[in-house]
Structure formats: C-alpha cells, structure tokens
MIKE-375198 format. One record per residue (C-alpha): y, x negated, z negated. Coordinates in steps of 0.05 Angstrom, whole numbers, plus 32768, in hexadecimal, padded with zeros to 4 digits. Each point is the difference from the previous one (the first is absolute). Layout:
    c2    c1    c3
     Y     X     Z
...
***
This chain:
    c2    c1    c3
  7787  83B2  7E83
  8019  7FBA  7FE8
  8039  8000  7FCC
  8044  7FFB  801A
  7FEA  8017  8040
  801D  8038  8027
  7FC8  802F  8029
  8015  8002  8052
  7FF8  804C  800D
  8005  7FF9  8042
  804F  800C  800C
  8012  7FBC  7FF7
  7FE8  7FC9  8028
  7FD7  7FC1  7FEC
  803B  7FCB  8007
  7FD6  7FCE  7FD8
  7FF1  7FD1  8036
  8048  8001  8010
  8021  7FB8  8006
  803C  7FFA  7FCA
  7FDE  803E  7FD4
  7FF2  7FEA  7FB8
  7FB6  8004  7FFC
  7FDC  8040  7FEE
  7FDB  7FE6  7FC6
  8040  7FE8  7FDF
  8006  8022  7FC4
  8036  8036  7FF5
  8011  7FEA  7FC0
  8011  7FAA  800A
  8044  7FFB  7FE7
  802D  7FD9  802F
  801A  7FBF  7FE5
  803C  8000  7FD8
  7FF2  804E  7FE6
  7FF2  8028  7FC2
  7FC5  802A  8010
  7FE2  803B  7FCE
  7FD1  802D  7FF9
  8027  803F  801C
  800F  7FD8  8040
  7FBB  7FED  800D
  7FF2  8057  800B
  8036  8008  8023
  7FF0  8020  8045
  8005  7FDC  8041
  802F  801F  803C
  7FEB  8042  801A
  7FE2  7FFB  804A
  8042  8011  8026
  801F  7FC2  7FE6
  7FC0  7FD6  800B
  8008  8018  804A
  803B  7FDE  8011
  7FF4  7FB4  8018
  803D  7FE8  7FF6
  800B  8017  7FB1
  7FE4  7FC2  7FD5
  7FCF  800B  7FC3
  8031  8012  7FC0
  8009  7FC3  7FD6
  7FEF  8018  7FB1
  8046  7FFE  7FE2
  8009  7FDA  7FBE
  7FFE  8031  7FC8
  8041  801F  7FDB
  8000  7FF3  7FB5
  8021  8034  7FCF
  8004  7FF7  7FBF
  7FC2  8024  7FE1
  7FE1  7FC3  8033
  7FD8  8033  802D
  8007  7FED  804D
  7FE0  8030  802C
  8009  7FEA  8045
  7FFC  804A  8026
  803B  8014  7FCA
  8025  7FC0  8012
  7FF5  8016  8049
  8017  804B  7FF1
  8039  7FF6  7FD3
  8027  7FCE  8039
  7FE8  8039  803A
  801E  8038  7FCD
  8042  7FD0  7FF8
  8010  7FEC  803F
  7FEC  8046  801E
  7FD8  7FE2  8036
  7FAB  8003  800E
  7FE2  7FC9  7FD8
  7FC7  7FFA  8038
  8036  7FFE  803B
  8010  7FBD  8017
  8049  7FED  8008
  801C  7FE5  8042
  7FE3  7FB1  7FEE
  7FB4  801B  7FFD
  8007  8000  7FAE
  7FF8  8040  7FD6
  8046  800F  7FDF
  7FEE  7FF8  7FC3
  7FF6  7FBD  8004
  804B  7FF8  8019
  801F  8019  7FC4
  801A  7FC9  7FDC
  7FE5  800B  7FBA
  7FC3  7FE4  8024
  801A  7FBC  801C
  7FE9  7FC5  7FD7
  8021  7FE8  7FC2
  8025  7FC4  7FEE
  7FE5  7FCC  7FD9
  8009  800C  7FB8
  8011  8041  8007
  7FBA  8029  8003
  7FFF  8041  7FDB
  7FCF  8000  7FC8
  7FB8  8013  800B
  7FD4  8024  7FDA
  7FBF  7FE8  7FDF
  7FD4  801A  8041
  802F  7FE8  8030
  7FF9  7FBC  7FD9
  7FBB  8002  7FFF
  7FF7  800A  8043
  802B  7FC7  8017
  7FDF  7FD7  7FCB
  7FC0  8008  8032
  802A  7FFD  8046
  8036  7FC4  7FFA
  8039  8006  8017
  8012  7FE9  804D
  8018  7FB4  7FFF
  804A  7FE8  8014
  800A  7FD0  802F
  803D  7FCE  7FED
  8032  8016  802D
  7FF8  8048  7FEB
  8005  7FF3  7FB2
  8045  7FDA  8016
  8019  8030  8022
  7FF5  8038  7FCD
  801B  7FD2  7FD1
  8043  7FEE  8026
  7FFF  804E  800A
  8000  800B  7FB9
  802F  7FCC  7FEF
  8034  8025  802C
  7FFC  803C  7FE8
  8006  7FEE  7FB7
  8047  7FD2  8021
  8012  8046  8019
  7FF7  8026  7FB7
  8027  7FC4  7FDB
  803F  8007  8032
  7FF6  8055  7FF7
  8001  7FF7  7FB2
  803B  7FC7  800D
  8030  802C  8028
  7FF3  803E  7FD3
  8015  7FD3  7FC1
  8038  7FEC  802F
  8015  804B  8005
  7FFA  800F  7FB8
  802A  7FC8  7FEC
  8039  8017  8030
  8044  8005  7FDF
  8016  8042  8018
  803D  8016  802A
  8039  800E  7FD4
  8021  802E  8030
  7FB7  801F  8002
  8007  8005  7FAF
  8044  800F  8002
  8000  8030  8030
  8028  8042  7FF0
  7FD5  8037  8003
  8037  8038  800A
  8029  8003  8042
  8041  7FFB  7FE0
  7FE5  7FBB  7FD6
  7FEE  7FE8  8046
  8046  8010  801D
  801B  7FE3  7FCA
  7FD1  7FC6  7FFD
  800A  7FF4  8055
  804C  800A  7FFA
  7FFC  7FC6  7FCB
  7FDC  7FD6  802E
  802B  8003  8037
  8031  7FED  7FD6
  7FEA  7FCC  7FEA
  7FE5  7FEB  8043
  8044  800B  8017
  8025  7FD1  7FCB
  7FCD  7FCA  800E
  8016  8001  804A
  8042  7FF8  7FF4
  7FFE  7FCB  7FD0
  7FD2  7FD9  8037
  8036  8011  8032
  8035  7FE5  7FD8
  7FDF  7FC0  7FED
  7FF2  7FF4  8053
  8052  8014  8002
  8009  7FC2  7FCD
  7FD5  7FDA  801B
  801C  8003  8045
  804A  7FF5  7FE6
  7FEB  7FC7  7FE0
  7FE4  7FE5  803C
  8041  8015  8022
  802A  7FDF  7FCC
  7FDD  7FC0  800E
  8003  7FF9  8043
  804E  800E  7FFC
  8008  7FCA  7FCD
  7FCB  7FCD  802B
  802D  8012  8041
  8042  7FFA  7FE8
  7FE8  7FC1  7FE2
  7FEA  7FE9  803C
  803D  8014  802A
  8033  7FEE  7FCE
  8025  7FCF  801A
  7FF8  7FBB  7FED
  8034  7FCA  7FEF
  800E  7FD3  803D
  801A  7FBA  7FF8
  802F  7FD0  8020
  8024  7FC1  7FFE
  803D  7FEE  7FF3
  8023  7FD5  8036
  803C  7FDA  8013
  801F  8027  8032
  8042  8022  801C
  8017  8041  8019
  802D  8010  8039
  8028  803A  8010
  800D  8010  804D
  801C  8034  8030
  7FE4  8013  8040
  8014  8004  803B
  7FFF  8002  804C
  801C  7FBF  8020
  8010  7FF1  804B
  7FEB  7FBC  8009
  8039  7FD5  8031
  7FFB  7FB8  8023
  8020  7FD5  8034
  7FDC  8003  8038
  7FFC  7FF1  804E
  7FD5  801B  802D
  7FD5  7FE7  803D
  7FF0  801C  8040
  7FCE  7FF2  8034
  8014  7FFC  8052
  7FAD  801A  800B
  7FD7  8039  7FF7
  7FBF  7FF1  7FDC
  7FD7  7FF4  7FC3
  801E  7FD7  7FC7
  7FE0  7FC8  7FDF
  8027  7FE6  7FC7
  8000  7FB4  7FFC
  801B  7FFC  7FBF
  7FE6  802A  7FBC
  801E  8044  7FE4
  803D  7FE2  7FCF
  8001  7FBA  800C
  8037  7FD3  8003
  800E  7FEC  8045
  802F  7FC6  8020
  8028  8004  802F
  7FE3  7FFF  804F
  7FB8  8008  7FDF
  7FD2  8023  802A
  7FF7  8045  7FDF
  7FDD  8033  8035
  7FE4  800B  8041
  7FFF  8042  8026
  7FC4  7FF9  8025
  7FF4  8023  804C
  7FCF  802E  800F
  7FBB  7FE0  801A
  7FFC  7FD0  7FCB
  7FDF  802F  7FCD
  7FBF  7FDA  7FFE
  801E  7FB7  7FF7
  8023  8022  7FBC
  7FCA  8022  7FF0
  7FD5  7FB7  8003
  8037  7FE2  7FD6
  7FFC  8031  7FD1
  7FB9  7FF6  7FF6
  800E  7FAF  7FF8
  8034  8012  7FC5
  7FCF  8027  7FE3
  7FCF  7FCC  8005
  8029  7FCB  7FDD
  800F  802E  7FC5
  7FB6  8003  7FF1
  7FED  7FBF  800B
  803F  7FE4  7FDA
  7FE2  8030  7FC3
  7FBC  7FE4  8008
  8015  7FB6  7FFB
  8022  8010  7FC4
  7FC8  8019  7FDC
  7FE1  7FC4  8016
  802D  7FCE  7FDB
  8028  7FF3  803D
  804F  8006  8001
  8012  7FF7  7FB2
  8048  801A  8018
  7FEA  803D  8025
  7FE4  801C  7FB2
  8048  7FFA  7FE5
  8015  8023  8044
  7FCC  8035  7FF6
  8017  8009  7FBA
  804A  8011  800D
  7FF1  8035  8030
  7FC9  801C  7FCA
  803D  8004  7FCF
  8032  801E  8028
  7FCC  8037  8019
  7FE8  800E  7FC1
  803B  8028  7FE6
  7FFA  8022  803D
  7FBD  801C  7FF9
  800D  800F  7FBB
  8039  8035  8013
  7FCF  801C  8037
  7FCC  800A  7FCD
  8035  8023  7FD5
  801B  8030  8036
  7FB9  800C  8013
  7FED  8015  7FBC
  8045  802B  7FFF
  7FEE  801B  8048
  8036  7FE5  8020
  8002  7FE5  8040
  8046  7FFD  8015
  8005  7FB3  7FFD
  7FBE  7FEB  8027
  801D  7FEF  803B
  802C  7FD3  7FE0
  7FCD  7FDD  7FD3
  7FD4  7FF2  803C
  803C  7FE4  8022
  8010  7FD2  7FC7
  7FBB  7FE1  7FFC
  8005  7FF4  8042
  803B  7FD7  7FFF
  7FDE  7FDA  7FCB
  7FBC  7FEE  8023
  8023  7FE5  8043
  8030  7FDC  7FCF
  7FC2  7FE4  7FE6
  7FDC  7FF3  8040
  803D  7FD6  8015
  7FF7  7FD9  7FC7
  7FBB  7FF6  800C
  800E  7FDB  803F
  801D  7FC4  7FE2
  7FC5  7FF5  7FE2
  7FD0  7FCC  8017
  7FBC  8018  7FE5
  7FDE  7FC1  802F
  7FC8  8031  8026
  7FF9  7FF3  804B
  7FED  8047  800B
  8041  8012  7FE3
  8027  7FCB  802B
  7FE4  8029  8040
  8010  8044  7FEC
  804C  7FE2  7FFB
  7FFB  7FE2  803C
  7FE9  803A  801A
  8035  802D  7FEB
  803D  7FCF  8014
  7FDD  8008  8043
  7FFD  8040  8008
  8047  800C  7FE3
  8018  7FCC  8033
  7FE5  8029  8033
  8020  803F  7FE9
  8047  7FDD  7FFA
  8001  7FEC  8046
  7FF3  8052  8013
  8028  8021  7FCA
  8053  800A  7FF2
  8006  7FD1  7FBF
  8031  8001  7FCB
  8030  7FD6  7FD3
  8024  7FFE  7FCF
  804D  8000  7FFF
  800B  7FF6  7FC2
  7FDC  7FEF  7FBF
  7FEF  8035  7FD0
  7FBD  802A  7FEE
  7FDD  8024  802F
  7FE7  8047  8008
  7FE1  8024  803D
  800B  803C  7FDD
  8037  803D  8017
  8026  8035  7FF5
  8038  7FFB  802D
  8037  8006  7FC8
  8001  7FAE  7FFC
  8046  8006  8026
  8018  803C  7FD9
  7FF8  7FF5  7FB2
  8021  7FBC  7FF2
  802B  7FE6  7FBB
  8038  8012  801F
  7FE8  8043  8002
  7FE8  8001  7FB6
  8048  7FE6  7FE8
  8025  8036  801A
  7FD8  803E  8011
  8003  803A  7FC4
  7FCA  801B  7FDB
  7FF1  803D  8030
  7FF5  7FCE  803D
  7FDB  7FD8  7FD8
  7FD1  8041  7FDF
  7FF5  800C  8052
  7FE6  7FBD  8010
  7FD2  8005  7FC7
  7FE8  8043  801B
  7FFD  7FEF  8042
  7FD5  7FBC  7FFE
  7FB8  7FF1  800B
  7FE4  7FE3  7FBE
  7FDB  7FCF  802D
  800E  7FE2  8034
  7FCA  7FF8  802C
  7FF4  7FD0  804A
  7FE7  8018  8042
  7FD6  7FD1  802A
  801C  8020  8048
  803E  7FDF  8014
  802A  8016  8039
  802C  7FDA  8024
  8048  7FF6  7FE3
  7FF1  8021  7FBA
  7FF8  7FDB  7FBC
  7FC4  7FDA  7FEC
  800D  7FE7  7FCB
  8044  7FF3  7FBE
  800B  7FBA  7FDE
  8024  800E  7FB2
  8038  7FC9  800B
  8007  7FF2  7FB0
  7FD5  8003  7FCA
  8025  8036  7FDF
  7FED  804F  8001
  8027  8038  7FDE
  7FEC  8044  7FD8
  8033  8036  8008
  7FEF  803C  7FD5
  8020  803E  7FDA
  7FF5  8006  7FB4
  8005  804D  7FE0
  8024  8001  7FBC
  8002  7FB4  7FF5
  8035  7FD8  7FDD
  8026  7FD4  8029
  8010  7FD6  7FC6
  7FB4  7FDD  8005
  8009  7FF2  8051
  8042  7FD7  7FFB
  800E  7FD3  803D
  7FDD  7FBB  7FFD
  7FCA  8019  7FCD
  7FBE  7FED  800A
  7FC0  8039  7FF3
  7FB9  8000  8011
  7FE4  8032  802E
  7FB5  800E  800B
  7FDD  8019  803A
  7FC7  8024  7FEB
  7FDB  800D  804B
  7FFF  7FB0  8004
  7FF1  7FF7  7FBC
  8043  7FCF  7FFB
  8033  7FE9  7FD9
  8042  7FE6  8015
  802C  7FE0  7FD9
  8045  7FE9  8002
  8011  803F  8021
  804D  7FF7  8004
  8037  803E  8004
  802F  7FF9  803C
  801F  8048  8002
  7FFF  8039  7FC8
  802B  803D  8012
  8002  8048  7FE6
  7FE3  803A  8026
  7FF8  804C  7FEF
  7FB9  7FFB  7FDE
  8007  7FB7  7FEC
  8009  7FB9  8019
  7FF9  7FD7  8038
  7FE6  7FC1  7FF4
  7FEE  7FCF  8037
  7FD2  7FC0  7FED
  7FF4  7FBB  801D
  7FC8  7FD1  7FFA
  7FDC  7FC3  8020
  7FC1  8009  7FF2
  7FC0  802C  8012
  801F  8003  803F
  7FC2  7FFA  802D
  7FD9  8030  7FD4
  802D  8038  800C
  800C  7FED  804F
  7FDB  803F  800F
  8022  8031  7FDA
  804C  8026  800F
  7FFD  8027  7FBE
  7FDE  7FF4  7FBF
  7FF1  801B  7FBC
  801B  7FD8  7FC4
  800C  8001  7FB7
  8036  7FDD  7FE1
  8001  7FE1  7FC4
  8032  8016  7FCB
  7FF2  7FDB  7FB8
  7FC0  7FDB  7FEE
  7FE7  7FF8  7FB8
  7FC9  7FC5  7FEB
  7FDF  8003  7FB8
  7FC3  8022  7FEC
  7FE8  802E  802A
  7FCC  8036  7FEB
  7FEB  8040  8022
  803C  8031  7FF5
  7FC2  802F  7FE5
  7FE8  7FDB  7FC9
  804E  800C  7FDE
  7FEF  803D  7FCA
  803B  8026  7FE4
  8036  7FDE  802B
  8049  8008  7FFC
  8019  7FE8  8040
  804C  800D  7FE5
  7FF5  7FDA  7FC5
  7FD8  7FD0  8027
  7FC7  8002  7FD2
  7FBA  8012  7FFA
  7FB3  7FF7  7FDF
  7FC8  7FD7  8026
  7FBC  8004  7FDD
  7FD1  7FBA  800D
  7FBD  7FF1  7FF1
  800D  7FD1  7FB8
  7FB0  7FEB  7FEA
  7FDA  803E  801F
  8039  8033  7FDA
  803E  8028  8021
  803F  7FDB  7FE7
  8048  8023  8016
  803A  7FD3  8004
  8049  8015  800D
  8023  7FD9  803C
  8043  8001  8029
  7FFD  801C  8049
  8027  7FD1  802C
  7FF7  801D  8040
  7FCB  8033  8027
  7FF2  801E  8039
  7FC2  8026  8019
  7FD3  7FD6  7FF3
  8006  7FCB  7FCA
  8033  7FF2  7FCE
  8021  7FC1  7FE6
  7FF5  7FFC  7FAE
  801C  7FD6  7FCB
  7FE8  7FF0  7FB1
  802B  8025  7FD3
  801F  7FCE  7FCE
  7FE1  7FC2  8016
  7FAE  8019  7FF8
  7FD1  7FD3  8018
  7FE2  804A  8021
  7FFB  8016  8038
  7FFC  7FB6  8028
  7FE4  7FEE  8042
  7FAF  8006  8002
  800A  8041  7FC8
  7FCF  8033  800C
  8020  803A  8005
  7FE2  804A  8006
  8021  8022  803E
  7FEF  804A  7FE6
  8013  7FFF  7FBE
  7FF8  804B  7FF7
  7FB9  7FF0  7FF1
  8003  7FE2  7FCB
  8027  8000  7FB8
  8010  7FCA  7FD0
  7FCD  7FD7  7FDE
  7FCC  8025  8038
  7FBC  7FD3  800D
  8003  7FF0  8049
  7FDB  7FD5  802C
  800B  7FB6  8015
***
C-alpha cells in the first residue's frame, strides 16, 4: 500500500476517473496555498464513508491551524474545541455546503497588521510554504478598512474625553436628597420662576405704555391745530335788516282780439316806443312756419358766435362781454343756493338769464359781421316773419315804457296809490298773497292780456320792519338795499312813507333803477342797510381777548417767523370781519399785516410759520 493512500474495501466506489475529482494520487498531506500545515494534520483521518457517499458534500478544505500560547496547533483540537463551542457536529455541513466550524468567526482572515503571534513551528513551516500573494486592489481595500476603523476608535476615545470633561448639572449636585429639602427646594423655584414672570410682564406693561404715550403725543401733534394766516384788507362792514318787500310799478296792460300762440317781437325788459310792434298771436295751422323760424334764430346765434371767434365783428366781443358780466353774478348765487340746497329761486334765475341772452341777441343784430351766409339766414328770417305777420293778430305799443310778457293779473290792482294809503295789515296780505315770480303763458285767448308796458322808470319796495327805529328811515333819506337772489345792489333807495304799526314800521321805497331785472318778480327778499364802517378789516376770529364794550382787543401776526400780540381798537363788527384801528398811532396792524386768524394756537413770542 502506497503512503498516503487509503485501501478501497469495497464499500466505497472508485470515483477516481471522475471529471472535477482531485486526482487519486494526490497526496493527502499538500498543504493548500496560503496555510499552516503540521505534523498532527498530516494523520489526521479522512471523512468516514457515509459522508464520502454524498455527491453533493465537497472534499473538507484543511483549516488553518489555531495558535495558543505554549505554540502547539493541532488541527483535530482546533476542529473539536469550535464543534464543543458552538454545540453543533464539526463534520455536519451548515446550510452553504461548509462545515460550521469554519463559519465561526474566530476563523475568518485577519487584517493586515494585526496577525496573532506564531510560534517557532508555525514559523517554520511558513518559512517553507509562503504566504498567498495580494493583488493591489485587495491590499487597498484592507488598508482603507483599517484606516476606518482606527477613525472610528479616535472619535470613541474623543467623545468619552468629551463626557469626562462634562461640567455637571448643578441641580443634579444640588439636588436635595430628603423630600422635605426637595419641597423646599421646588417651592423656591417656583418662586422664583414666578417673580421672573412678573417682572417680564411688567416690563412688556412699560413697554407698551410707552408706546402708547408716544403715539398720543405724535397724534395730538399731528391734529393740533395749526396757526392759519390772513391778510389784512381795506374793507367795510354793513349792518342790514331783512325783510319781505312787495315790489310796485306803473303799468298798462295789453290784450289781444285772437286766440293763438304768442310770438314776442320785442325782448323780455326792453324799452319800447310808442306804436312799436311788440307781439303777434299767431293762428292755429301755422305751427310749422314758427317752428322753421325758430330754427333760423337759432341758426344765426351760432353762426354769429362762430364769426366771432373768427376775428369777425370786433363789436359783437364787447356785446358778448356785457351779457357775460351781468350773468355772472347770477350763476354765482345759483352755485351758492345749490351748495346750501336751496332751490327756491331757480325759476327766477333761469328767467333772468333769459332776459339777458335775447337782450343780447338784439344787440347782435346791429352788427355787421360782413358773411354772405349770414346775410341769407337774415333774409331768411324777415321772410318768414313777414309771412307770419300777414296771418297773425299783431301788436303795438300805446305808449312807451318797458316791456314784459310776464303776468299775474294784479297789474290793475296794486298801484302807488295803493301803497300811499293802504295800512300795514293790507299791505302784510299782499305780501302773502303774491307769486314771487311772475311767470308768461304762450296760449292767448281772445280778449285777455298779453302782455304790461312799466310807463316810468320808477319801481317801489313796500315792506314792514320788526323792532326798527324810525329815526334811521326819515322821509327823503336815501339807503341801499341788496337783493341777494339776483345778486344786486341798489342804491339810492329813497324813503317816501314811514309809519308806525303794531310790530314795527312801514316803510315804502322808490327807485329808478334795476327795474328790468326785477320785472319778473311781485315780492322779494332784501336787506337793508343800516351803518357801514371802512378801515381795516380782519377776520372777526383772529381778535384774542376782545372787549367789545370797551371796544378793544389782541390780534397776534406773523413779525419775522415769531407770534407778536398787539393791542388795537374795535371800530365796528359783525359776523364776519371786524374793522380795527392802531392804538396810539402804531405803525401795526396796517394793510398787507399778516395776521393769525386762530390765535388760540399760539402764545407770545411762539415760532410759527411764514
């Protein structure tokens, strides 16, 4: 029998011509690369037969020997001891086809550097079998291997010198150790927990009161009221009583021997001569020849404007400007009673403007503006007023005077010889009685009035004044009276009766002019004018501390960007502004003086601005 040779009795088959069996005549004691071999592992018995059997189980690899410290490595005893350890059959292969043994990890392969030591026979035996080569990749990655587990050790011995250099808890170190030190120790800290709450909640109080205080002071600085300024002015103030007054004239009126339309011939409040043709009643079933001369008038207006944008008809811009200026007061009261909502007087604003644009249309007719198209359009409307006349009922004149198409039907009744001798309750009915305006109706029937002519050029106020003297209305004096609906003055209003009723006077007034402005009206509102005052005038607010029965008082001006108060005489006041004199000859206050109008802003020697 060769050495290292196992004799075949029979009960195991000849599997050396098997492909993928190590040859027979290998010997049973080669080392395999890379491993310690001894002599104990080279008598160490093969597999029984029952494991040899199996065609699946792959021939045992020799397992590297175990070195203790007396340096004796047995490989059966390494085998045994990991069997006895892990409890399980050394021989028995584990669920990958490898014995178990060779799973436990005291087996796996060491790191580099980190080999146990060998002993001298161990050494001597790899001396003869060297060691299995590295390729590079593996050396690199046992290295990087290494290298992070030693990174892994150096933060372990970092956080542990961390820990030990710890400052301790002081409630951990002072922590009472007997229940009564703790209740003690937590009643102290709630305390003290407690105290610090309240002091944050009373500095957010402060806090928020000084926020509160500064807003105040920032609004009420803002709000305050700041001086105002004004001028002083030459000026005067008038004192007046109002009243009701029932406007009287001299008139005759027209009628008309047709029924029809009316066409007036001559303008609202014109003067008129006598036999001057003033209307036409017009028959019925000449609508649409009126209506065609209508448009014609119309036509000539705007063409007439045109031109004189043009250049054409210097005259017709002066024309054009006297109407603008006696409208304009007119639209300035309607503004005012529409801003005051009232609307009382409309209808006789709208009937004073019109009196004014056909007064200004006549005008416009005299006016040659040299424009052929213009010359046909008056040729035109003579034409077709020509053919109107020769249809229609026309009217004259009797007598000259100014002339109004407007009625009331009390032309006949209230006359001066009425207002002479009536007494103040007749005169209170009239007053009562009458429409403020007087308005016209285009239908005329046969045999009624179409029309009044004022014979003179004088009209007469005849009102009743409550708990006035009668010394200021003496017979023959002479007052001004304003008429705030037409946005008038009349002067040389001159007293022709004063007698004394129950509640006051009566005081009747006559006048020449204004008296085709108020043409339209039967009763008006006026204010008459008592005293008037010139001088100074100033705001009657900007007077500070005023004594109006010693007739003195404090205005504050703006001297150099500084409040400066100066002591002045009142002379006279009313509402609205007062009328101020220099105390002892000062050279302050003077006309141009800038004076503050609320002086309760500011004090004495106060900066202010300019």
């Amino acid at each position: 029998m060769a050495t290292g040779k196992r004799p075949n009795n029979g009960k195991r088959p000849n599997n050396a011509n098997r492909p993928g069996n190590r040859p027979a005549n290998r010997p049973a004691n080669r080392p395999e690369p890379g491993r310690a071999s001894s002599g104990a592992s080279r008598m160490q018995p093969r597999p029984s037969s029952e494991n040899n059997n199996s065609k699946k189980h792959k021939p045992q690899r020799p397992v590297r020997p175990n070195n203790d410290r007396t340096g004796a490595v047995s490989r059966s005893s390494g085998i045994a001891s990991s069997a006895q350890r892990n409890g399980t059959n050394a021989n028995k292969p584990s669920a990958s086809g490898r014995p178990a043994d060779l799973m436990d990890p005291k087996f796996s392969r060491p790191l580099f550097g980190d080999e146990p030591e060998l002993s001298s026979v161990v050494e001597k035996e790899q001396e003869k079998t060297p060691p299995k080569k590295l390729s590079w990749w593996q050396v690199r990655k046992v290295h990087r291997r290494n290298k992070l587990i030693q990174k892994q050790k150096q933060k372990a011995e970092e956080e542990a010198a961390k820990k030990e250099n710890v400052v301790p808890d002081v409630l951990e170190e002072t922590r009472p150790e007997s229940v009564e030190e703790r209740r003690k120790h937590m009643e102290k800290t709630r305390k003290r927990d407690a105290l610090r709450a309240a002091f944050n909640a009373f500095l957010c109080v402060l806090i928020l009161i000084g926020m509160m205080v500064i807003a105040v002071l920032y609004i009420v600085d803002y709000v305050a009221a700041k001086p105002t300024y004004a001028f002083a002015s030459e000026g005067s103030i008038e004192h007046t009583i109002g009243a009701t007054a029932l406007v009287v004239r001299n008139e005759t009126v027209m009628t008309s021997t047709h029924t029809g339309d009316l066409m007036a011939q001559a303008t609202e409040g014109s003067r008129v001569a006598k036999s001057q043709h003033l209307a036409m009643v017009i028959p019925e079933g000449m609508e649409s020849t009126m209506a065609e001369l209508h448009n014609v008038e119309q036509q000539i207006v705007d063409l007439e404007r045109q031109l004189m944008n043009q250049g054409k008809g210097v005259a017709a811009k002066e024309v054009f400007s006297q109407a603008n200026d006696e409208i304009r007061p007119i639209i300035t009261m309607i503004r005012q009673d529409a801003i005051l909502n009232k609307l009382n007087n409309m209808t006789s604003y709208s009937s004073s403007i019109r009196v004014l644009m056909e007064k200004r249309d006549v005008n416009l007719k005299d006016i040659d503006f040299d424009d052929e198209q213009l010359t046909s359009l008056r040729t035109s409307e003579t034409a077709l007023r020509t053919q109107l006349e020769n249809r229609a009922n026309s009217i004259y004149a009797e007598t000259p005077g100014i002339v109004s198409y407007k009625l009331d039907g009390q032309e006949q009744e209230i006359t001066y010889q009425l207002l002479m001798d009536m007494v103040d309750s007749k005169c209170e009915e009239l007053i009562s009685k009458s429409n403020s305006i007087i308005t016209s109706d285009l239908k005329i029937k046969q045999n009624e009035p179409v029309l009044r002519i004022v014979q003179n050029d004088i009209q007469y106020f005849a009102c009743l004044l409550k708990n006035a003297p009668m010394e200021e209305f003496q017979l023959g004096s002479n007052h001004v009276i304003r008429i705030p609906a037409e946005g008038i003055s009349i002067s040389d209003c001159k007293v022709v009766r004063c007698s004394v009723t129950r509640d006051g006077i009566l005081v009747v007034f006559e006048t020449a002019n204004q008296v085709e402005r108020l043409l339209d009206r039967r009763t008006v509102n006026i204010e008459i004018v008592q005293t008037k005052t010139t001088g100074i005038r100033v705001p009657v607010s900007s007077l500070a501390n005023a004594d109006y029965d010693r007739g003195i008082a404090t205005i504050f001006v703006n001297e150099s960007g500084y409040a400066r108060g100066y002591t002045v005489q009142i002379k006279d006041y009313d509402r609205e502004y007062a009328i101020i004199a220099p105390l002892e000859n000062a050279g302050i206050p003077s006309i141009s003086t800038i004076v503050i109008t609320n002086p309760q802003t500011v004090k004495e020697g106060d900066k202010v601005e300019k």
